[in-house]
N, C-alpha and C positions, 0 to 999 in steps of 0.2 A: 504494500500500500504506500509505505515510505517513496519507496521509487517512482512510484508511478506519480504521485505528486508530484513529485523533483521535477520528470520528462514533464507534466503539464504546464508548471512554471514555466519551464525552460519555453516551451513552444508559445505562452501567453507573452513572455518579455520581447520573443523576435516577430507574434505578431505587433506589439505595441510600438514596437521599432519602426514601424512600417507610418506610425503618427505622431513624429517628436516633431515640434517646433506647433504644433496648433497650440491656440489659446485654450487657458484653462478650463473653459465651457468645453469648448468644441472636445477636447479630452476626455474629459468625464463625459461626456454624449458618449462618444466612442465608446471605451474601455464600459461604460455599463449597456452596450448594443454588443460589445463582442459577446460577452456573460450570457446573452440573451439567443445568440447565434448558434442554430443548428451545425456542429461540429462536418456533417458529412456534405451538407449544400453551400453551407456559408453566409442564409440566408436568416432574418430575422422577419416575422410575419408575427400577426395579427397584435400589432403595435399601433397608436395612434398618439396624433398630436398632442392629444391632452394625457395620457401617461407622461409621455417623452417632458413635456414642461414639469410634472410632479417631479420627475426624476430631479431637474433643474432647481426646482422652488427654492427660495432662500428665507429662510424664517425671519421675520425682523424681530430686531434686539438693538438694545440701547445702545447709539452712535453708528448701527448700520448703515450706511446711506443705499444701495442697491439690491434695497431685499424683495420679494414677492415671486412671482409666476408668470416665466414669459408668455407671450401672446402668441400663437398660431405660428404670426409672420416671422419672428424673431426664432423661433425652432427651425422654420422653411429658411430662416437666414443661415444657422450652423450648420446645417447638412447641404448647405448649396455651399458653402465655405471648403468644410469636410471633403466634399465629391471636387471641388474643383482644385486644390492641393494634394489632394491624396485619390485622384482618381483612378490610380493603377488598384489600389485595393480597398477602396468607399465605394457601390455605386447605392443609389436610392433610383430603386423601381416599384413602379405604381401596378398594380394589378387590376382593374375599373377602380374603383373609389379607396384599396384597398392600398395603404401604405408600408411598402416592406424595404429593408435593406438589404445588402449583399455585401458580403467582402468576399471577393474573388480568390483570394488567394489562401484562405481561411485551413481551406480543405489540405490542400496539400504540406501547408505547416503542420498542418497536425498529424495528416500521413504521414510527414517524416520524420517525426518525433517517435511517431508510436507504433512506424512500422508497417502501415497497414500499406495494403499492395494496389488495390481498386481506390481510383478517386475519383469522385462527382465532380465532371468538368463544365456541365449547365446543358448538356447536350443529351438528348433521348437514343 
């Protein structure tokens, strides 16, 4: 169990490697969308705008100045940030009304961490 921990670290730090230099939001967006990501597609599904801002929410408290619950636009703004800096492995795909993510490259860090032979490359 010990080890197998250790390989999942190991594979979480070089996918997060994949988004240093985003702003602190945009980070935490990520890193709690990876947590959320189907290990064999890479893709995160039945998520919506107003989770994704709880996620965000800033509790105020004495001398906060930017606390509260972004709005709709300002979520549509970190993931259009995300996707256009880190779009070799962020994409944000829409299914009719249905908001989902992808990290592309998801699958295969994890394959090669943990061995596995068959990867989900998004093709039938």
């Amino acid at each position: 169990m010990r080890k197998q921990v250790a390989i999942y670290n190991k594979a979480r730090r070089e996918i997060e490697s994949n988004f240093v230099g985003l702003t602190y939001v945009s980070g935490l967006l990520v890193k709690s969308l990876i947590t959320m990501a189907d290990s064999d597609t890479g893709i995160v599904d039945n998520i919506t705008y107003n989770y994704l801002s709880e996620i965000l929410t800033v509790n105020a408290a004495p001398g906060r100045k930017d606390s509260g619950t972004p709005k709709k636009q300002a979520i549509r703004s970190y993931l259009r940030t995300i996707e256009s800096k880190c779009g070799d492995h962020f994409k944000v795909i829409s299914v009719g009304q249905s908001l989902q993510i992808q990290f592309p490259t998801l699958p295969q860090i994890y394959a090669k961490h943990f061995g596995i032979q068959e990867v989900y490359t998004g093709h039938n």
